[in-house]
C-alpha positions in Angstrom: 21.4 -10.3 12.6 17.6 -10.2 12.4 17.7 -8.5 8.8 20.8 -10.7 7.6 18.5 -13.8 8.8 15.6 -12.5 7.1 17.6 -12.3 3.8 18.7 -15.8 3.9 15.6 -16.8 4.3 14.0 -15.1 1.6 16.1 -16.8 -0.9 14.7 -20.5 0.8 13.5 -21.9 3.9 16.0 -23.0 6.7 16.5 -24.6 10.1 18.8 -22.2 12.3 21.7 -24.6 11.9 21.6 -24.2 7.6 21.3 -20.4 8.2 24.4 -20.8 10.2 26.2 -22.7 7.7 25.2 -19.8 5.0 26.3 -17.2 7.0 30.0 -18.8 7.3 29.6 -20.0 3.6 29.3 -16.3 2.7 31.4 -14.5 4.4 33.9 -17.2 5.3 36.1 -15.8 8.5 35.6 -12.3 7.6 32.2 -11.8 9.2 32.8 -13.5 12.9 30.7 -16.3 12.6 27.4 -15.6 14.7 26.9 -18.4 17.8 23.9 -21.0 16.9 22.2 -20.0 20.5 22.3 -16.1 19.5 20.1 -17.2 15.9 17.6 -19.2 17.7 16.9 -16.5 19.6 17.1 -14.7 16.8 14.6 -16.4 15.7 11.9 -16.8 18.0 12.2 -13.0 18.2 11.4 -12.6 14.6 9.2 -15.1 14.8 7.2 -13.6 17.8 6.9 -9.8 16.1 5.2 -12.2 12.6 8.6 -12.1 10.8 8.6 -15.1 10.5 7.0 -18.4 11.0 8.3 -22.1 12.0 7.0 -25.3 11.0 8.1 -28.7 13.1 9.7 -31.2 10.7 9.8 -34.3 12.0 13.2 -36.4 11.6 13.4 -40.5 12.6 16.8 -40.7 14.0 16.9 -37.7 15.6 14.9 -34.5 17.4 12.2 -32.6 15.5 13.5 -29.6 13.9 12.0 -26.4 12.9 11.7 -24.9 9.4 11.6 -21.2 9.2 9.9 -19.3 6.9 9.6 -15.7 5.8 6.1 -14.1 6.0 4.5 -11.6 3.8 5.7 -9.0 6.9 9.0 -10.4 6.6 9.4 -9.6 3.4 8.2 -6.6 3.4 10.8 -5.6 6.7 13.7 -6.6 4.6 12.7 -4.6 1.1 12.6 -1.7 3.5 16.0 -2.4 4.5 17.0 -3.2 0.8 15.6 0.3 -0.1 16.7 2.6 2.6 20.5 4.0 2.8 23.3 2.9 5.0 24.7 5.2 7.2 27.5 7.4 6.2 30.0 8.8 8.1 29.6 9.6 11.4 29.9 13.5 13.1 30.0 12.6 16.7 33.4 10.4 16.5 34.4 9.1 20.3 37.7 9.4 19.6 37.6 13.1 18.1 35.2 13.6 21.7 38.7 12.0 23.5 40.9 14.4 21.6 39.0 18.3 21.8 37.8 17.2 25.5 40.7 15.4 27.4 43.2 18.0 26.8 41.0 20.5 28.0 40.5 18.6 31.3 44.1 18.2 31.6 44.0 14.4 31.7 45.5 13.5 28.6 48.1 15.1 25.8 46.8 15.1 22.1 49.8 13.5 21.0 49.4 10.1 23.2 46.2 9.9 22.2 46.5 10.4 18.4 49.2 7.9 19.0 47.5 5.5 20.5 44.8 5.5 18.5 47.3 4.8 15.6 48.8 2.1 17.1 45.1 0.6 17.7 44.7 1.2 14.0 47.7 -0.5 12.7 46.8 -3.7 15.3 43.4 -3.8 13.3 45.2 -3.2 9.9 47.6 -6.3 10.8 45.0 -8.6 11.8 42.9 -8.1 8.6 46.2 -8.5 6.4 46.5 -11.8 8.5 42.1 -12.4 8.2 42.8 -11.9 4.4 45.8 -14.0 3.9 43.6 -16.8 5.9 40.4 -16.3 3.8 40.1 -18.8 0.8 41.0 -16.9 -2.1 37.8 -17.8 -4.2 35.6 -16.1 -1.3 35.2 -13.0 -3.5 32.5 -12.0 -0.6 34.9 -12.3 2.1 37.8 -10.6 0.1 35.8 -7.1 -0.4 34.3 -7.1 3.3 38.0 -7.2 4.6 39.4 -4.9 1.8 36.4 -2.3 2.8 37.3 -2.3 6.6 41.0 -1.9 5.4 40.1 0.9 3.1 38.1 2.1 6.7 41.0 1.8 8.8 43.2 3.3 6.0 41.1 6.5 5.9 41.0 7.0 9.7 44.7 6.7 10.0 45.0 9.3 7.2 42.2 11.7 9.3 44.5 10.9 12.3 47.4 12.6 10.9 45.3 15.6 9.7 44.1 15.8 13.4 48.1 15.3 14.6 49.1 18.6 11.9 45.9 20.4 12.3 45.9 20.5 16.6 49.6 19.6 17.5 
């Protein structure tokens, strides 16, 4: 959140509220939409480590609000996250932990727990089918962050049933 706030605010200042809004603008319901309290905080966190830095704007009819604005150490926290890779794949998979180890131990057979995991997968793979057929269809953004967790979920059904021919 801290980085994704940093971001929005790089392109123009903002009041938590607007950064909000932007957020759900984005990504629409494909990214679960953050809760206000969670970016104030947010906020005075980035804000307290010189991230960032608010400004009171007074308003007549209601509360003052506060303006935030990236700092020179902002920006230069969020080009380093511009410029550094995402992680790949990951080695140390709980589930593949779940499948060597619990078989071993005699609490659990490979096969319930390669199907269960499926099952799990398909559950996901249905509720982004539904997220998708939700999202409005001009929200290019939203489209390709649910067609990338598809494509996910796609691949680790596929590595499940390698795992189900390989060890069963």
């Amino acid at each position: 959140m801290r980085l994704h706030l940093l971001a929005l605010l790089k392109k123009e200042p903002a009041h938590g509220y607007e950064l909000k809004q932007a957020l759900e603008q984005t990504f629409g319901q494909a990214y679960p939409s953050p809760n206000i309290g969670q970016i104030y905080v947010t906020l005075g966190r980035l804000e307290k480590d010189g991230l960032v830095r608010a400004v009171d704007v007074e308003q007549s009819n209601r509360p003052n609000k506060k303006v935030y604005y990236l700092t020179a150490k902002g920006s230069e926290a969020l080009e380093e996250w511009v410029d550094s890779p995402t992680e790949g794949p990951r080695v140390r998979d709980e589930f593949f932990m779940k499948l060597i180890l619990a078989p071993m131990t005699g609490i659990a057979d490979r096969m319930m727990l390669i199907n269960r995991q499926r099952r799990h997968y398909l559950s996901l793979m249905r509720d982004l089918n539904r997220l998708a057929d939700g999202t409005d269809p001009d929200n290019r953004v939203a489209h390709l962050l649910i067609e990338g967790a598809m494509l996910h979920l796609q691949a680790d059904l596929d590595w499940l049933e390698r795992c189900q021919e390989d060890l069963a």
